[in-house]
SELUM-458769 format. One record per residue: residue number from 1; z, y negated, x negated of N, C-alpha, C in turn; residue in three letters. Coordinates in steps of 0.05 Angstrom, whole numbers, always signed. Each point is the difference from the previous one (the first is absolute). Layout:
BEGIN
NODE num    n.z    n.y    n.x   ca.z   ca.y   ca.x    c.z    c.y    c.x residuo
NODE NUM      Z      Y      X      Z      Y      X      Z      Y      X     ALA
...
# end
This chain:
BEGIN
NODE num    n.z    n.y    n.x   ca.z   ca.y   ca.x    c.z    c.y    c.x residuo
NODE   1   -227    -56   +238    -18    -22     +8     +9    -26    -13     UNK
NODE   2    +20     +0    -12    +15    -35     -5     +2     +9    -28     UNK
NODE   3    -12    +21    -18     -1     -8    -28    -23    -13    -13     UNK
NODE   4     +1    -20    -11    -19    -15     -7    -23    +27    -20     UNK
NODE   5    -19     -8     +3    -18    +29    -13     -8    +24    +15     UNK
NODE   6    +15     +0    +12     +8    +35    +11     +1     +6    +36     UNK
NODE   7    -20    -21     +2     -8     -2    +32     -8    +19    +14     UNK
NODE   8    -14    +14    -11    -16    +19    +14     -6    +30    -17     UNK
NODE   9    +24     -4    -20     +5    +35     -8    +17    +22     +9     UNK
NODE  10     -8    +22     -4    +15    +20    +26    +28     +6    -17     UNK
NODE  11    +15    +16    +10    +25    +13     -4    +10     +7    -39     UNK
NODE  12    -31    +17     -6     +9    +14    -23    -11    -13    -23     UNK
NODE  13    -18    -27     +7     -9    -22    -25    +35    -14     -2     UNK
NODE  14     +1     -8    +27    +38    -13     -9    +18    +15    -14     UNK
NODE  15     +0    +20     +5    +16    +20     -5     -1     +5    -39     UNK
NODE  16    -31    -11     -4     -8    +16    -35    +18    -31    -12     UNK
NODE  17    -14    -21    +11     +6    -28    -13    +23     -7    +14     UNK
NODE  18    +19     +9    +22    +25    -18    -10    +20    +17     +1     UNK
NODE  19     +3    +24     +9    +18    +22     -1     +7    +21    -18     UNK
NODE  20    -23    +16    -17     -3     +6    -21     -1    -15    -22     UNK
NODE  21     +8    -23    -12     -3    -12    -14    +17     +4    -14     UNK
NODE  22     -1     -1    -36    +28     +2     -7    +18    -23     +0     UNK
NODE  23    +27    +13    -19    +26    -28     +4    +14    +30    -19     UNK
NODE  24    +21    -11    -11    +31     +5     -7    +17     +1    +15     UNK
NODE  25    +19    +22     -5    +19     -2    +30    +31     +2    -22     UNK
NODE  26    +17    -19     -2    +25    +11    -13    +24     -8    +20     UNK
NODE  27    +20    +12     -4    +24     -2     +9    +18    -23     -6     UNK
NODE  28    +15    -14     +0    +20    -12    -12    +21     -6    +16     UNK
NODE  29    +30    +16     -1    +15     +2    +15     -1     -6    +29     UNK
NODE  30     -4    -14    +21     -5     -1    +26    -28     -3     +3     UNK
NODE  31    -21     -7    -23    -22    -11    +12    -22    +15    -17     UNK
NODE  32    -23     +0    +22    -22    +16     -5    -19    -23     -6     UNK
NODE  33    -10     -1    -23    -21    -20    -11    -33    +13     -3     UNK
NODE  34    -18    -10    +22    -27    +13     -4     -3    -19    -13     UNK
NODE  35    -19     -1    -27    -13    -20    -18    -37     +8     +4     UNK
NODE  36    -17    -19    +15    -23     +4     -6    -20     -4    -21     UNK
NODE  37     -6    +16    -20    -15    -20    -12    -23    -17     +9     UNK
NODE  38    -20    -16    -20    -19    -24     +3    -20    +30    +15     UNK
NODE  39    -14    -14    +26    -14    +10    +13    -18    -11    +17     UNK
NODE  40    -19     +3     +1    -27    -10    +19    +10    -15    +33     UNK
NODE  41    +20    +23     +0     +6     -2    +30    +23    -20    +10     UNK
NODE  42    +23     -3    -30    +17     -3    +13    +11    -26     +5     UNK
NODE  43    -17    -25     -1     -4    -20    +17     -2     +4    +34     UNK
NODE  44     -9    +14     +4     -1     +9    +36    +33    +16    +11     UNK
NODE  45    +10    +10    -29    +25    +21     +0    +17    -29     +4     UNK
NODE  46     +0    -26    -15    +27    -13     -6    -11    -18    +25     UNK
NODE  47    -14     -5    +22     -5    -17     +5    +16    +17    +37     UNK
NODE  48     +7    +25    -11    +17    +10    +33    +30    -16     -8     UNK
NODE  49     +0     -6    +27    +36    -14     -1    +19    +13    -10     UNK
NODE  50    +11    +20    -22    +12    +19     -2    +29    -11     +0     UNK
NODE  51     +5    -25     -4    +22    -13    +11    +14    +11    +28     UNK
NODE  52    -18     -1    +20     +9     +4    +24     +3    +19    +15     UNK
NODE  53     +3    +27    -23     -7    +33    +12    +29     -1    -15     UNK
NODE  54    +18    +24    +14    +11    +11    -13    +10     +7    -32     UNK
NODE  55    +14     -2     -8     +4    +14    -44    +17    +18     +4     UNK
NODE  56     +1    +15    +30    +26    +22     +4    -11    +24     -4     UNK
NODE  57     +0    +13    -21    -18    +37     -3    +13    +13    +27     UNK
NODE  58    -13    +12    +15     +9    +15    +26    +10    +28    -25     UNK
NODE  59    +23    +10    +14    +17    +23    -10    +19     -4    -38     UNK
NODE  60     +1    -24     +7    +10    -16    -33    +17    -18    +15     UNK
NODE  61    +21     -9    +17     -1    -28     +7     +9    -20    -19     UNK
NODE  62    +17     +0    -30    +10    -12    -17    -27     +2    -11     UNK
NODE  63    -17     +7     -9    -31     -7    -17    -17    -22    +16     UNK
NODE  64     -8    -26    -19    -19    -22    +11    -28    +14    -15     UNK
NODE  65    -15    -13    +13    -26     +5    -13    -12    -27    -18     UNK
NODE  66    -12     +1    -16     -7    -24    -15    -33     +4     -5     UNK
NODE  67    -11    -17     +2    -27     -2     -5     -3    -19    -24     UNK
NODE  68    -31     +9    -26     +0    -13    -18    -27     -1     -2     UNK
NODE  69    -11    -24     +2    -25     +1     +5    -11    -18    -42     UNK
NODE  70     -9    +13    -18     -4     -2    -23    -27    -21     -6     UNK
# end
């Protein structure tokens, strides 16, 4: 309900446009780097606080997670 656009779509429209979407996933010694590319959506993607969640991979605890929004 609080994504701008996306008020009143059910489960599996979210699901096509922000979950399925692609990205790059590489490794680099402790840290997991998702890179998104340029995408329709992902103004609504950079606009979650991802600052304020966790960068700890559950069952990794030395791996951060990195987000790369392109």
């Amino acid at each position: 309900k609080e994504l701008r656009g996306f008020e009143d779509c059910d489960a599996p429209k979210l699901f096509r446009h922000l979950v399925r979407g692609k990205a790059a996933i590489s490794v680099h010694k402790n840290e997991v780097r998702v890179t998104f590319p340029r995408h329709a959506h992902n103004p609504i993607l950079r606009a979650v606080p991802w600052h304020l969640l966790p960068d700890q991979i559950p069952g990794i605890p030395s791996a951060r997670l990195k987000l790369v929004f392109k």
